[in-house]
C-alpha positions, 0 to 999 in steps of 0.5 A, spaced: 297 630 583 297 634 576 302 638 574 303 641 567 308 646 565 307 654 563 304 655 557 302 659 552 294 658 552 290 652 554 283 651 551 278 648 556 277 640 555 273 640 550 266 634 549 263 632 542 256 630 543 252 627 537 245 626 536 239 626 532 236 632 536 239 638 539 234 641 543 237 648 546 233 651 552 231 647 558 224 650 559 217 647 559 216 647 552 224 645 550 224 639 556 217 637 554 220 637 546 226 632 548 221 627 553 217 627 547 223 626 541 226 621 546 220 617 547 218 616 539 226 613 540 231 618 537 237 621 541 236 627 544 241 631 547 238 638 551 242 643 553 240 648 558 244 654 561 240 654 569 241 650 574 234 647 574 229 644 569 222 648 568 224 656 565 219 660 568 216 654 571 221 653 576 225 654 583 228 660 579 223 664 578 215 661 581 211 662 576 205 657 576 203 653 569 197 656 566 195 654 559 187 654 556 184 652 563 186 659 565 184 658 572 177 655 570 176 663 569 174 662 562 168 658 557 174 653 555 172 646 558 176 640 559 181 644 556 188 642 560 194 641 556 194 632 554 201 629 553 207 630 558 205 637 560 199 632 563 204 627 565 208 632 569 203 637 572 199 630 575 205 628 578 206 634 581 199 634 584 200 627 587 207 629 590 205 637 591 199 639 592 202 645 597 205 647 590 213 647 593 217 650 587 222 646 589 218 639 590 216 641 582 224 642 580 225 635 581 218 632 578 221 635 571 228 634 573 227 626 574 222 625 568 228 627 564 234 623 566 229 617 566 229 617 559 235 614 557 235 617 550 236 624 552 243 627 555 242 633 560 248 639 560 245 643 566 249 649 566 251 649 559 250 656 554 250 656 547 254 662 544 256 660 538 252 656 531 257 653 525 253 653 519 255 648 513 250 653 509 246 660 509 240 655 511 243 649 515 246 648 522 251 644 523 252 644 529 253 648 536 259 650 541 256 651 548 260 651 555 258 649 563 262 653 567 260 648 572 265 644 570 269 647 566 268 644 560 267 646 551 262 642 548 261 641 541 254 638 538 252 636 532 245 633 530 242 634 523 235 637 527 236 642 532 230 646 536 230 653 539 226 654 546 231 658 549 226 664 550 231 669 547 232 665 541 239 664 541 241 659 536 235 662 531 239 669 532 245 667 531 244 662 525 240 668 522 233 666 522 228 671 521 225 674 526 221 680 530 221 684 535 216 688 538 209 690 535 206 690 529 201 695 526 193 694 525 194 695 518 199 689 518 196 683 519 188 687 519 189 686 527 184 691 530 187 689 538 194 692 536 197 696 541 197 703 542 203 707 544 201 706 552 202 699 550 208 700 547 211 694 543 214 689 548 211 686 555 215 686 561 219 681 565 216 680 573 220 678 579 217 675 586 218 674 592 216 670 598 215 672 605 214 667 612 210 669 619 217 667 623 212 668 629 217 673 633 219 680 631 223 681 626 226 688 623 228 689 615 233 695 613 232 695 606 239 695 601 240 702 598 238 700 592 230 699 594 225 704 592 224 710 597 217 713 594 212 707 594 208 712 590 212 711 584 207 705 583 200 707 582 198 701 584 202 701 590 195 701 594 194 694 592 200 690 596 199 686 602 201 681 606 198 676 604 199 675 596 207 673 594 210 669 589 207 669 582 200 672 584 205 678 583 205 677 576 204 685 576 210 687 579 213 688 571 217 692 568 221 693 562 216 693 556 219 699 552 226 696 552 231 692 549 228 685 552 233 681 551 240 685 551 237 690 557 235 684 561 240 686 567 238 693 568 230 691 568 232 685 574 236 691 578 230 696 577 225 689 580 229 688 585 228 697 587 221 695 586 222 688 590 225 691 596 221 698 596 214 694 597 218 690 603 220 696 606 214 699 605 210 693 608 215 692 614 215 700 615 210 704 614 206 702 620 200 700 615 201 693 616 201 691 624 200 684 622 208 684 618 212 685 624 213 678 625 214 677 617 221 676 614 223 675 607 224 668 605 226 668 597 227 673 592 228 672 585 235 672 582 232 672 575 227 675 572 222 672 569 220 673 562 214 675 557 217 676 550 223 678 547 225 675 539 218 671 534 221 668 530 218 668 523 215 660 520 211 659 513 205 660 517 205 668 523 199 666 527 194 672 527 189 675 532 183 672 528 186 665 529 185 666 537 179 670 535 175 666 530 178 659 531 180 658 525 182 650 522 189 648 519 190 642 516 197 642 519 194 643 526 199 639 532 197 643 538 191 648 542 192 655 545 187 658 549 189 663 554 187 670 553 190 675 548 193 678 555 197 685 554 200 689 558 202 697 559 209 698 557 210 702 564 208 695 568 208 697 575 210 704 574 203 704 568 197 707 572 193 702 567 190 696 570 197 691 570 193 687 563 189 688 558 186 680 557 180 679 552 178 671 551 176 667 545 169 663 546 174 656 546 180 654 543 184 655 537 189 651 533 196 653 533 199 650 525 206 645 524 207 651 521 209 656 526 214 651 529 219 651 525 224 657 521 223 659 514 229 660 513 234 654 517 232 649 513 234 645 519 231 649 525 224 647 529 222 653 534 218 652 541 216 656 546 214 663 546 218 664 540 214 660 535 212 664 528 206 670 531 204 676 531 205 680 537 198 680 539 196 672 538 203 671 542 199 675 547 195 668 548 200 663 545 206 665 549 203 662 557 207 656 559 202 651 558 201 652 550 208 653 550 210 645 553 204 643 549 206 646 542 213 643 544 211 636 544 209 637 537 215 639 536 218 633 539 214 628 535 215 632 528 223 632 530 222 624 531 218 623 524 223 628 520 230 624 524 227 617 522 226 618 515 231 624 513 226 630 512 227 637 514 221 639 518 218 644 512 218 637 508 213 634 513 208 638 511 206 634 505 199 632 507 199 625 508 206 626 512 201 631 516 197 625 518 201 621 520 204 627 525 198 628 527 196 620 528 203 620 532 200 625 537 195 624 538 197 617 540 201 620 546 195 623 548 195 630 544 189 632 543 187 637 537 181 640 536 177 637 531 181 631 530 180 624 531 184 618 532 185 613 526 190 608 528 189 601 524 195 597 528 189 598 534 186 591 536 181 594 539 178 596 532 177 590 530 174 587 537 168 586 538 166 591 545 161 589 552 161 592 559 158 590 565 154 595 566 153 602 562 151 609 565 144 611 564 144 617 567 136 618 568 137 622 575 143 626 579 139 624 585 138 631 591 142 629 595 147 634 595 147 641 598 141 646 598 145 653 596 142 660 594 142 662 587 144 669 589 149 667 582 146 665 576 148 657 575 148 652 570 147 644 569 151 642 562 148 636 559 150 632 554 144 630 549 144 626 542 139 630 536 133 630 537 127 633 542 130 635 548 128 631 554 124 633 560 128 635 566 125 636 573 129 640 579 128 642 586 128 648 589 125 651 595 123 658 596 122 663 602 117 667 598 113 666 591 117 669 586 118 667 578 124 663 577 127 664 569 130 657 567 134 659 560 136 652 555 142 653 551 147 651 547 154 654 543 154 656 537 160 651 536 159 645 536 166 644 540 166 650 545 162 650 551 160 658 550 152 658 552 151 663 546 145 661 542 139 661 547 134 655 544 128 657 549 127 661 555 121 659 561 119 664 566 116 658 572 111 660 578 114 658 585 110 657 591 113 658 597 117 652 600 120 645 597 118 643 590 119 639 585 119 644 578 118 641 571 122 644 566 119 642 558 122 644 553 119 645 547 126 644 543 129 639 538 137 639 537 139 638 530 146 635 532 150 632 538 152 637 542 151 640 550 146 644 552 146 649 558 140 648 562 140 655 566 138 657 572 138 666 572 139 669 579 134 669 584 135 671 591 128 668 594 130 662 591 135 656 593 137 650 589 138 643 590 145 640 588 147 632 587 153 629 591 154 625 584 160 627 580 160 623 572 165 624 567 163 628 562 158 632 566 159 639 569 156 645 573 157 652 572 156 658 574 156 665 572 160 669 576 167 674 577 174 671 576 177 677 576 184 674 575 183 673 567 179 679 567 173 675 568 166 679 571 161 675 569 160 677 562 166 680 555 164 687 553 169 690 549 167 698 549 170 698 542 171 694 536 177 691 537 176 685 533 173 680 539 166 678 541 162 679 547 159 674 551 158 671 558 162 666 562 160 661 565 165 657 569 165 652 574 167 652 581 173 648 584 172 642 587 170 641 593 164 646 590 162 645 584 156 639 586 151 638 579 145 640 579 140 636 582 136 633 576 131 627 573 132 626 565 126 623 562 128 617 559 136 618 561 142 620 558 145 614 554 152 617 551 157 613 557 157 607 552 163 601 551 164 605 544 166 611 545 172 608 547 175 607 540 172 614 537 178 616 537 177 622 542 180 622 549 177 627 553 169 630 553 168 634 547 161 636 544 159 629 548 163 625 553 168 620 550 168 616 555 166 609 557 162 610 565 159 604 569 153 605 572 154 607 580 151 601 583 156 596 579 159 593 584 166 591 579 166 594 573 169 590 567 169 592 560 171 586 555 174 586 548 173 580 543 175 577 538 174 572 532 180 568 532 187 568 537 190 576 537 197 577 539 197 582 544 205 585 547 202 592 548 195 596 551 194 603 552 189 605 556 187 613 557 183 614 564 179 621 566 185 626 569 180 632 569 182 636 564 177 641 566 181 642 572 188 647 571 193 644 575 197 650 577 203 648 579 205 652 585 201 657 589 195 655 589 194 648 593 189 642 590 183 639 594 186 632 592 193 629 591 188 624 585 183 626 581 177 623 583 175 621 576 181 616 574 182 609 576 186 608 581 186 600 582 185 596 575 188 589 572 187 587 566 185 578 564 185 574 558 181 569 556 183 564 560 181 569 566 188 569 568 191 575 570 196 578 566 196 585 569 194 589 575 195 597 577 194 599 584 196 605 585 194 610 579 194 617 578 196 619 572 191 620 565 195 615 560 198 608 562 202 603 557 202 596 560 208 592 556 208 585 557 214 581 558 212 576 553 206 577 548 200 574 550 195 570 546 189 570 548 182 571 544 179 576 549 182 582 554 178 584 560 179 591 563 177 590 570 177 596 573 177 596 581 178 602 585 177 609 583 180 615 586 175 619 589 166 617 589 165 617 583 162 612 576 167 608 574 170 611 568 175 609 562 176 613 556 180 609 551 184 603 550 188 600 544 191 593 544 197 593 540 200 587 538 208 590 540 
């Protein structure tokens, strides 16, 4: 029993916590900073004021992860996010291809209390910041009405991925909100009035066939004129949770302190489109519909930018500018809203692509002014027109795990985070990320620790892609289609295909490449064929009288035909892709971007892939073969296809495909890493949308590693996940290492992207 006498105040029980980073907000981007942080070994304590882990991404508010994949809807290949995003966003797809927004909740929630540096406050609010000077925090209070508890935490680094920005707020960094003028930045995409200066918050709901009839009386607060919303037409029975991303509102006020008068006014309009579904008698099929979930929490665009040494700016998304101190990539659309939202007789966005990805600067992620204050998430340093792009969750969490490392890199040798910016710190920075799998475009790993680099490397066999054999689907080219093709400098080698025609007809056969050589956006036609058809099955020749002058992919295009169809090969290889010129009309995607006026983005075609399991290659000979699958390009410093594969892949018939390092004299090996094909083509998406496979067929699922006595030191059998470390017990001395890789996930050439050997 406790028992205490009447006083005059009681404080409530107060905890101290002390850290090396505190990391406020515990969305994707602020949990994939402190699993990052962790990792690098520093103690990390991240506060989260919800329940759950995940912001936007989770249970509380169902909004799929979507980054520079945008859906496959754009010219952005093997552009998923790499790191701990990968590692969660594969998790999820191994346990939850259905996409249960509760199954992802304890996905992400697992990942960080497995982390033994890190101390997780759920339910824990920030509302104070102390300060030893105008520029540095020295700590925050927080509070869990939970458990009834005050918390102090001190760190000499901190992290705002709070959405809000609430410590940078209060800490008296500098900040913007709303939009900017043209003039401002020289932006020509800057919002007119209807678009006004914010983008709105949005609120789902779910709804469940219970198979018997059942009646809704709505709230007294549900909308009574459906007509109200221009696009009241729209709404089904079939779409539910974020594929209502349109039902917004909110963006022409206060986006942070009117947040509760927007969620009632969702929750008018929530309830008014179920009344209206139920009610009206349009929509027999719901009689045995109920509502099963309905947001609590809105779920949130934008609010406060916080301002860094670097604004990112409309023309880095657009021209793909380069920066010394890249750390991350964006390459969602630049995606605005109307001000009005669901009330707007404008269509809900407004999206405009770039032909391929951007780099996001070190610099945007840190404060200007609070010398000690890392920023991640939506709130990071740019204008509100980049925002538009960098803004969606999957840039967010990547940019946060730069965050994470840079905050590790800082804490260790007690540096502020402006101080990292000095270029031969930058480096190692971007070395340390590119180690976890972090990919930045244009940058390559050199890392001298790496054993491998001084191996002497071989494989069974390699791929020598001379054929994608016709053994898949003859489908009708009633859209035009494409075969990428990955090609070394020098004349074109000849392709032949098959098609079968229901008549003679003139099929067009265009050649292409990208202007870029790392963006996969067919621009630059090198060749255009106009081939005689008879009527029938036929093999076709395709002779191109073109010479590459560098590496790169080319596009072999295939214009729509309706008397024509088209051979496709069951054979999928890492590296190597279909695509397809057709409409995604869910990122704004209709087969080509044609702005009507200039508004400072380009005009070009889209040419996608298909979802497995679609999207079969097209069937084709390749005179002399295609030899760019070789052992090498597993220490190139590149995980993942870019202007060529990257990838080490066997040749199909190898009935057990091995890869051996070498070496010289006796090495020390404690450590190997290894970086398999997850796919980063393939988006992911978290929830909603279900998944052909629960593994991507790509990665190995089975592998063991020998030494040179043809003992086995390791075996793995039952991988999904990109990026494995195999830590050894006891260091093992061995001259040579021998990768067998065993099984895959799916029938395809057995593939690795990278290894490295470390002698810890």
């Amino acid at each position: 029993m406790i028992r205490e006498q009447a006083t005059d105040k009681r404080g409530p029980k107060t905890v101290r916590h002390e850290a090396d980073l505190i990391v406020v907000g515990g969305g994707l981007s602020g949990t994939c900073c402190a699993v990052t942080a962790a990792r690098a070994g520093i103690r990390v304590v991240l506060v989260q004021d919800r329940p759950v882990l995940g912001g936007n991404s989770s249970s509380e508010v169902r909004l799929w992860v979507l980054g520079a994949t945008s859906h496959m809807g754009n010219n952005n290949r093997w552009a998923r996010e790499g790191g701990f995003i990968d590692e969660l966003l594969l998790e999820n797809l191994y346990r939850n291809p259905e996409g249960n927004p509760l199954i992802f909740d304890t996905i992400v929630l697992e990942k960080v209390i497995n982390e033994p540096n890190i101390k997780l406050l759920l339910n824990t609010a920030v509302h104070e910041v102390e300060k030893s000077d105008a520029e540095t925090i020295s700590g925050l209070k927080a509070f869990c009405s939970q458990n009834s508890t005050a918390y102090e935490l001190v760190a000499p680094l901190f992290c705002d991925a709070s959405g809000d920005g609430i410590v940078a707020f209060q800490a008296g960094a500098a900040f913007r909100m709303g939009a900017e003028s043209a003039e401002e930045f020289g932006e020509k995409f800057a919002p007119t009035a209807e678009y006004g200066e914010l983008l709105g918050h949005s609120l789902y709901f779910y709804s469940k066939d219970t198979g018997k009839p059942v009646r809704f009386v709505p709230p007294s607060y549900a909308l009574t004129d459906i007509t109200q919303i221009p696009r009241y037409r729209r709404f089904n029975t079939k779409e539910f949770g974020c594929q209502l991303w349109w039902i917004e509102y909110g963006g022409r006020l206060d986006t942070v302190h009117d947040t509760e008068t927007i969620k009632w006014e969702l929750w008018k309009v929530v309830y008014g489109v179920w009344n209206h579904i139920k009610n009206s008698g349009q929509f027999p099929e719901a009689e045995t519909m109920t509502l099963e979930w309905v947001g609590q929490i809105p779920g949130k665009r934008e609010s406060r930018r916080f301002e860094g040494d670097y604004i990112l700016k409309q023309q880095d998304v657009v021209e793909q500018r380069t920066h010394p101190d890249a750390v991350a990539f964006g390459g969602w659309s630049l995606d605005l809203h109307p001000a009005d939202g669901v009330f707007s007789e404008k269509p809900g966005c407004n999206q405009w692509h770039s032909k391929g990805m951007y780099q996001i600067p070190y610099r945007s992620f840190y404060s200007r002014n609070i010398k000690n204050l890392f920023i991640a998430g939506r709130i990071i340093s740019a204008s509100h027109v980049a925002f538009a792009s960098s803004r969606v969750m999957g840039t967010s969490a990547y940019g946060g795990q730069a965050v994470g490392m840079a905050a590790a890199l800082c804490a260790k040798a007690g540096l502020l985070p402006r101080e990292l910016t000095e270029p031969a710190r930058m480096k190692n920075l971007q070395q340390e990320l590119l180690k976890t799998g972090q990919h930045i475009p244009g940058l390559q790993l050199h890392d001298s620790a790496d054993l491998t680099q001084k191996a002497t490397l071989s494989a069974s066999s390699e791929l020598l892609l001379s054929e994608l054999p016709p053994d898949g689907p003859l489908l009708p080219l009633t859209s035009s289609a494409g075969q990428m093709l990955p090609l070394s400098a020098g004349k074109v080698p000849g392709l032949t295909v098959w098609v079968s025609a229901d008549q003679a007809t003139t099929l067009t056969v265009e050649l292409r490449r990208s202007s870029k050589p790392d963006n996969h956006t067919p621009d630059v036609t090198l060749q255009t064929l106009s081939i005689p058809v008879a009527k029938g099955k036929q093999e076709l020749e395709l002779n191109f009288d073109t010479t590459l002058q560098e590496p790169g992919y080319v596009f072999v295009l295939f214009q729509k035909n309706e008397h024509i169809r088209l051979q496709y090969s069951a054979l999928r290889v890492t590296g190597i892709l279909s695509v397809f010129n057709k409409v995604n009309a869910a990122v704004s995607n209709f087969g080509k971007q044609e702005p009507t006026e200039d508004i400072g983005v380009d005009a070009f075609e889209f040419w996608t892939p298909e979802r497995r399991p679609k999207g079969q290659n097209i069937a084709m000979k390749i005179e002399s073969g295609i030899a760019l699958f070789g052992v090498e390009n597993l220490r190139n410093g590149i995980q993942r296809p870019t202007n060529q594969p990257n990838a080490y892949v066997a040749n199909p018939a190898d009935p057990n495909p091995t890869i051996t390092l070498i070496w010289p004299e006796t090495q020390t090996i404690g450590r190997v890493e290894l970086f398999f094909d997850g796919d980063f083509d393939h988006p992911l998406e978290t929830v909603i949308m279900t998944h052909p496979e629960t593994e991507v067929p790509f990665c190995v699922r089975e592998y063991m590693l020998c030494n040179d006595r043809k003992e086995r030191i390791f075996q793995k059998t039952d991988n999904h996940q990109t990026h494995n470390t195999v830590r050894f017990d006891q260091a093992t001395e061995t001259r040579s290492l021998t990768i067998h890789l065993k099984a895959m996930n799916g029938p395809v050439p057995a593939a690795l992207l990278e290894v490295r050997c470390y002698a810890e």
